[in-house]
C-alpha positions in Angstrom: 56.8 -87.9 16.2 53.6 -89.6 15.6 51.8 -91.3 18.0 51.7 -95.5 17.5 48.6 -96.9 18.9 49.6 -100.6 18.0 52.1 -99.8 21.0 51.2 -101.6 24.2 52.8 -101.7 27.5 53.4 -105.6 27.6 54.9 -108.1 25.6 52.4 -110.1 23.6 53.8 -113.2 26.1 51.6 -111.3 28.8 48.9 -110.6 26.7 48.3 -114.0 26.4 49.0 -115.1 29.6 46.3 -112.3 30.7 43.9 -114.6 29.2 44.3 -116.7 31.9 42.5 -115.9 35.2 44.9 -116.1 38.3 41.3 -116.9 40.3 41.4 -119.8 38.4 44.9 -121.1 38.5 45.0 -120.5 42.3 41.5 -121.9 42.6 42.5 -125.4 41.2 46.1 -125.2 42.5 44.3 -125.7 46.1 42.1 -128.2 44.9 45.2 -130.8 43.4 47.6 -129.4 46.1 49.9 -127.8 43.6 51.9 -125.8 46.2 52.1 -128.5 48.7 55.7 -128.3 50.1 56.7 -125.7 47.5 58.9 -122.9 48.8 59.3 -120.9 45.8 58.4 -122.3 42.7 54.8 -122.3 42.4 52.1 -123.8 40.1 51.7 -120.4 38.4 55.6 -120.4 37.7 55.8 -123.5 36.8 52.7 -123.1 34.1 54.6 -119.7 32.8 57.9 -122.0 32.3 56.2 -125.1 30.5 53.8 -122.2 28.5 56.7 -120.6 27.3 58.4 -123.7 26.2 55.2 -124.4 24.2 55.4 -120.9 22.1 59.3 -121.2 21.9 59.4 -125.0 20.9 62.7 -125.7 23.8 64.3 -128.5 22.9 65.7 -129.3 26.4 65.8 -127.9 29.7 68.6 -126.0 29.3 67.1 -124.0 26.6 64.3 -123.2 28.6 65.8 -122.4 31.8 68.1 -119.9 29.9 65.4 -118.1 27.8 63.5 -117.5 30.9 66.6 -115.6 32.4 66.9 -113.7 29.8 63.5 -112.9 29.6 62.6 -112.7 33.5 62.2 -109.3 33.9 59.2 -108.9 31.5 57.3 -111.4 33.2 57.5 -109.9 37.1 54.2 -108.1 36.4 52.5 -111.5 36.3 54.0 -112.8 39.2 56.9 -114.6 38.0 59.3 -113.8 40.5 61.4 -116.8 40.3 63.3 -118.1 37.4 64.2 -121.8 38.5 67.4 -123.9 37.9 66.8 -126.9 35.7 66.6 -129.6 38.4 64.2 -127.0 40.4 61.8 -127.3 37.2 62.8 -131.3 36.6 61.7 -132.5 40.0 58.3 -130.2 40.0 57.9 -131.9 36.7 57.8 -134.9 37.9 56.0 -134.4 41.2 53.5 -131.3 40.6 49.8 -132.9 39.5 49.7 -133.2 35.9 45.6 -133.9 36.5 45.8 -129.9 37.7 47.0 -128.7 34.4 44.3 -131.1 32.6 41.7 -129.7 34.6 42.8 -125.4 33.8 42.9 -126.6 29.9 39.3 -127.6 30.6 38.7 -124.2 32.8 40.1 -121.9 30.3 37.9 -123.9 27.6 34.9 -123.3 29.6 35.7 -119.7 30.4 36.3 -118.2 26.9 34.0 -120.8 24.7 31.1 -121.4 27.3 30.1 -124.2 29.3 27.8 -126.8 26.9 23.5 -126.3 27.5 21.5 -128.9 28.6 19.8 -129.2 25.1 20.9 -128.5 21.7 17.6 -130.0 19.9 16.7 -127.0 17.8 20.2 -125.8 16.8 22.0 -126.4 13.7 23.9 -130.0 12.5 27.4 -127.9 13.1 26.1 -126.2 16.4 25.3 -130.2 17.8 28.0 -132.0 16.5 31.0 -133.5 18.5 33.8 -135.1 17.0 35.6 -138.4 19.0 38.9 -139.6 18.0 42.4 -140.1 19.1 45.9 -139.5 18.2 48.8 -141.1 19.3 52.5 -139.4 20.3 55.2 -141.6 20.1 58.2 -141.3 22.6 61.8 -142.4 22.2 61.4 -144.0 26.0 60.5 -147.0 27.4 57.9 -144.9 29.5 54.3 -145.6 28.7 55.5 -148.2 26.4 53.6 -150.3 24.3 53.0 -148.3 21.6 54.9 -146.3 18.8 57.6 -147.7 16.0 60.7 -149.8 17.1 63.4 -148.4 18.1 67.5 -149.0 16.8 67.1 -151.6 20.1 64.5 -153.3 18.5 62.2 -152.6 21.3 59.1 -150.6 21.1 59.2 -146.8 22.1 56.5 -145.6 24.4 53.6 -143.7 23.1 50.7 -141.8 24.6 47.2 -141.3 23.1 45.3 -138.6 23.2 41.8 -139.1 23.2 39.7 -136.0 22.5 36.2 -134.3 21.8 36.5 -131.7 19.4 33.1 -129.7 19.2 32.6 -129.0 15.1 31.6 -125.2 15.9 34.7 -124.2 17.6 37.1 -126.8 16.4 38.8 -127.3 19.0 39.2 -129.5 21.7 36.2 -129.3 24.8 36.7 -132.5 26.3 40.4 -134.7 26.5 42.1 -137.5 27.9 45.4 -138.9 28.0 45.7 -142.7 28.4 49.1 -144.9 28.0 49.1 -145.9 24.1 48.0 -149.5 24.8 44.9 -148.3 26.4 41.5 -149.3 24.5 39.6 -146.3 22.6 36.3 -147.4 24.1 37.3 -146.3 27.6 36.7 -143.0 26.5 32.9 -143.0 26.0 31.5 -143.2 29.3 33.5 -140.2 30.5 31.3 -137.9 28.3 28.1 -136.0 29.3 26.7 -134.3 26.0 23.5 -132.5 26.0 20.5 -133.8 24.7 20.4 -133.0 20.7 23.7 -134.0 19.9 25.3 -135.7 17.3 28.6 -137.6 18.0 30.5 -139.1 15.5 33.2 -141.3 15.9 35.8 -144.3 14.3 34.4 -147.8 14.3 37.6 -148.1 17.5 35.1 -146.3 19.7 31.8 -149.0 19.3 30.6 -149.7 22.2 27.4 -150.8 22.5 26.3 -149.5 26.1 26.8 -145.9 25.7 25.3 -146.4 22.3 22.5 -147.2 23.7 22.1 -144.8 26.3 22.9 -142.3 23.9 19.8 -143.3 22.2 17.4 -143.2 25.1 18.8 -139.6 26.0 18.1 -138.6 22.6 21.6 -138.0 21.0 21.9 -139.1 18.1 25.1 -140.8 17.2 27.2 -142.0 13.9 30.0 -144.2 12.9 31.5 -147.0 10.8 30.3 -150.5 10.9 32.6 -152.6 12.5 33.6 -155.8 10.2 33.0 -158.3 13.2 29.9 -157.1 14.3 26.8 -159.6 14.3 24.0 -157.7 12.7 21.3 -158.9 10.5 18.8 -156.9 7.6 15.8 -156.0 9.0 14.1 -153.9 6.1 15.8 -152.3 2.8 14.8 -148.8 2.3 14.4 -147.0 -1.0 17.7 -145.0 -2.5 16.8 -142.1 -5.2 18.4 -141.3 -8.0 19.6 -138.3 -6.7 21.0 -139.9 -3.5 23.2 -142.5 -6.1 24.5 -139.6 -7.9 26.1 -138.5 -4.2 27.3 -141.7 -3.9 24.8 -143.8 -1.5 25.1 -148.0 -2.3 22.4 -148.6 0.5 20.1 -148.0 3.1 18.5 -150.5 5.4 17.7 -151.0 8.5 19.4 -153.6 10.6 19.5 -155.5 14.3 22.5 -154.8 15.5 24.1 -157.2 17.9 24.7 -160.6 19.4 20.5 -162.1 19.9 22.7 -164.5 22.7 24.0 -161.9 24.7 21.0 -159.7 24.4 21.6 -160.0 28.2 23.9 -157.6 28.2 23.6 -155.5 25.5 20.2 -155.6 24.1 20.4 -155.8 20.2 19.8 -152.5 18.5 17.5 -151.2 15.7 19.6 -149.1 13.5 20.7 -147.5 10.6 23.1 -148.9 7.9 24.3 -146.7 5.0 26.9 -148.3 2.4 28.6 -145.3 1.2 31.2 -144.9 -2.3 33.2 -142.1 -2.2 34.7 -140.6 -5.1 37.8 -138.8 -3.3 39.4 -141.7 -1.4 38.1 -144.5 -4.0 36.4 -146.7 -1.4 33.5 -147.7 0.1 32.8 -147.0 3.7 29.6 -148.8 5.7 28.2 -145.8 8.4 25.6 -147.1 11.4 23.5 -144.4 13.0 20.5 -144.5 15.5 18.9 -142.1 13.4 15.8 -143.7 11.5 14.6 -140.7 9.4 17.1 -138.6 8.2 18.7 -138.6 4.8 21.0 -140.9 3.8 23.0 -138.7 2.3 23.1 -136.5 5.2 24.5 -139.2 7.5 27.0 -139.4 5.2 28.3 -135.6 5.4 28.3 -136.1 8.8 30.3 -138.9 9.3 33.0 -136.8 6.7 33.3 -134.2 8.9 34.8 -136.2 11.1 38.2 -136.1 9.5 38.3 -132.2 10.3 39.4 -133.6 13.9 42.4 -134.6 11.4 43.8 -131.0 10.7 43.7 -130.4 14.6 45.8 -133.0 15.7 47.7 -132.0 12.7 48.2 -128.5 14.0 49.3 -129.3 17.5 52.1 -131.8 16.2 53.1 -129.1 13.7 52.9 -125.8 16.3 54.0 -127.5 19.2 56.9 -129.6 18.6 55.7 -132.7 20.4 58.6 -134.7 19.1 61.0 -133.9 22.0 60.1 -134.3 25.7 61.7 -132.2 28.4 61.0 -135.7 31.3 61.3 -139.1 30.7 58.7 -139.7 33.0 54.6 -140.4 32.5 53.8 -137.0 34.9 56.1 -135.0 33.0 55.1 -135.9 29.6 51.5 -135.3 30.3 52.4 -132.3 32.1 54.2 -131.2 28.7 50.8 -131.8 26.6 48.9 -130.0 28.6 50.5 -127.3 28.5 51.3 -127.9 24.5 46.9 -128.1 24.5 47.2 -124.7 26.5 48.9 -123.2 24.1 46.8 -124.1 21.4 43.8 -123.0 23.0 45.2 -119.4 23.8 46.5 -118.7 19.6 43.1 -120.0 19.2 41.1 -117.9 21.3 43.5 -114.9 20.4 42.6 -116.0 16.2 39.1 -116.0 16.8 38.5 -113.0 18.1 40.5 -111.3 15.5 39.0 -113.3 13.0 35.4 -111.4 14.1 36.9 -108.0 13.2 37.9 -108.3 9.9 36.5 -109.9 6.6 40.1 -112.2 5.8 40.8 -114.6 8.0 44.5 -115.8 9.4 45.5 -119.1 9.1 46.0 -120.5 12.2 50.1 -121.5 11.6 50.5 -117.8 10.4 49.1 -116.8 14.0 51.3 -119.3 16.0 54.6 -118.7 14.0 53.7 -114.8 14.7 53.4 -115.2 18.5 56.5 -117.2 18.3 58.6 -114.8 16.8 57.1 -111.7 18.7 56.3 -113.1 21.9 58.1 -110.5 23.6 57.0 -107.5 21.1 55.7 -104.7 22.7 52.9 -104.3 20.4 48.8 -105.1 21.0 48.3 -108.1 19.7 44.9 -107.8 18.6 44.9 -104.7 17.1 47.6 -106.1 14.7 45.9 -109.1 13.8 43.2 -106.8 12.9 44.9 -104.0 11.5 48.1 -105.4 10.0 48.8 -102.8 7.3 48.2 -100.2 9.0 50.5 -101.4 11.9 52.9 -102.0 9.1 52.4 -98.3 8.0 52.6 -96.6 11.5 55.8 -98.6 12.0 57.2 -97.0 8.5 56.4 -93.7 8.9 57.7 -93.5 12.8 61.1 -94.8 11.6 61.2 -92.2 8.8 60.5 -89.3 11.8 63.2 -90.5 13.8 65.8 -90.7 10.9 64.8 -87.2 9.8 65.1 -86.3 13.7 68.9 -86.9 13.3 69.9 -83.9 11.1 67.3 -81.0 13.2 
């Protein structure tokens, strides 16, 4: 019989899950008191349960409960030794830290993608460049309300936004934040430390004029869209080329930005304004920047690659089935996203480095919807992601030695 080396000795479940250092879960576990009056069902078990709910996409507790039963004897290896009852994994849902499970996302972010220099002033515009936005979940629940459609009731769901930092060069997620849907974007700025040399770009919901301007003395540079109500006046009109028109530039000028009477507390700011027509979406957009010298054009492009932060929060509402909640309470909810974000990361890390062995890359949903329906495969992972067709071949030829088998 030939020999398969695709075969591993765990289910691609634990592979992932390797990818997770138990120094680390046990590490922040004592640091939020994870296991503080828990007899059996630990932080790491209860990360393995929401995890799996994640790549399965469990639409109730239930389902959950019962496909770790059925599946608890693969994951005793990695120290799942306890499969919990549904009001077991209910109440540590609602009790159990969800800031613990915020804080391993940003571990295992750290751990696999690096922790961020102190200066980035002599990389390249994709190397600096963060990405600010937010995306909002909407919940059928008053919990976290404010936010989200109406309901049959005619009351308002709840919703929870998700503010995030997506760094362009990974494209994913290195810094987030979960807020109750009512809460203001601008909150989210003065939580970020970015080395000097960065570009941020964000939505005209994120102006805010102090950390604009500290940005600006630490030497990051920063871009966004021009709010409609914001006092500003020209200061000079700068030349636009022929060639810059063609791309689409309107303007360039340089303006005060700010209120002169409340220069008290936020000193008015000299900066950029770029009136911008693009051809796709059939509109024109007005950009601000701090940054005095580069092209206009440029600016432009890298204000547009902000809508890449689009396709990621399109890809964890499509892999991670963020339409049903297994709590109908704020811990549990967040504890459910993080874990959803988890997820994410690990097909992500799991892509990438499969993507660096071979010339075609996989599509991120063809990655997640293979997990999902081989999570517990015995075969490596990575060697199939690299190697499908000669997986594929190995698997063709064993079967034909074991049919042939049958009539020696």
């Amino acid at each position: 019989m030939n020999k398969n080396t695709f075969f591993t000795g765990q289910p691609i479940f634990n592979q992932l899950l390797s990818l997770i250092p138990r120094t680390t879960v046990s590490r922040l576990s004592r640091a939020y008191s994870g296991d503080r009056y828990c007899k059996r069902f630990t932080t790491y078990d209860h990360l393995v349960s929401m995890l799996f709910s994640s790549f399965h996409q469990c639409g109730s507790l239930r389902e959950l409960i019962t496909g770790l039963q059925a599946n608890a004897h693969r994951l005793k290896h990695l120290g799942l030794t306890y499969t919990p009852r549904r009001s077991t994994l209910a109440d540590a849902n609602g009790r159990r830290s969800a800031e613990f499970f915020g804080a391993l996302f940003h571990e295992l972010y750290r751990h696999h993608y690096g922790r961020l220099p102190d200066s980035l002033q002599r990389k390249s515009i994709t190397d600096r460049l963060f990405i600010i936005d937010s995306t909002t979940v909407s919940l059928f629940s008053t919990v976290m309300a404010g936010m989200g459609s109406y309901g049959n009731n005619g009351k308002k769901k709840g919703g929870v936004k998700v503010h995030t930092m997506v760094r362009a060069k990974d494209q994913l997620p290195c810094f987030v934040h979960l807020t109750r849907g009512t809460e203001n974007d601008k909150i989210f700025l003065p939580m970020l430390s970015l080395p000097t040399g960065s570009i941020v770009v964000m939505d005209r919901g994120y102006n805010s004029y102090q950390p604009m301007i500290k940005w600006t003395k630490q030497r990051i540079m920063w871009v966004t869209r021009l709010h409609p109500r914001s006092v500003k006046a020209l200061r000079q009109s700068l030349p636009v080329t022929e060639q810059d028109k063609e791309q689409g530039i309107l303007q360039d000028a340089l303006i005060d930005l700010g209120n002169p009477k409340k220069a008290h507390l936020n000193p008015v700011q000299k900066v950029r304004l770029i009136r911008f027509w693009d051809n796709v979406n059939n509109r024109e957009f007005s950009f601000i920047s701090n940054n005095l010298t580069m092209r206009a054009v440029t600016i432009a492009k890298i204000y547009q690659q902000r809508w890449d932060i689009e396709l990621f929060f399109k890809r964890i509402k499509g892999n991670l089935n963020l339409q049903i909640f297994l709590g109908d309470n704020e811990n549990a909810i967040k504890i459910q996203l993080w874990c959803g974000l988890i997820a994410d990361l690990l097909i992500k890390i799991v892509k990438d480095k499969a993507d660096k062995a071979r010339k075609r890359k996989w599509s991120f949903s063809n990655v997640a919807g293979l997990i999902r329906l081989h999570l517990y495969t015995y075969i490596n992972l990575y060697k199939f992601l690299v190697y499908p067709e000669k997986a594929l071949l190995q698997y063709e030829h064993t079967s034909q030695d074991r049919q042939l088998q049958l009539y020696t």
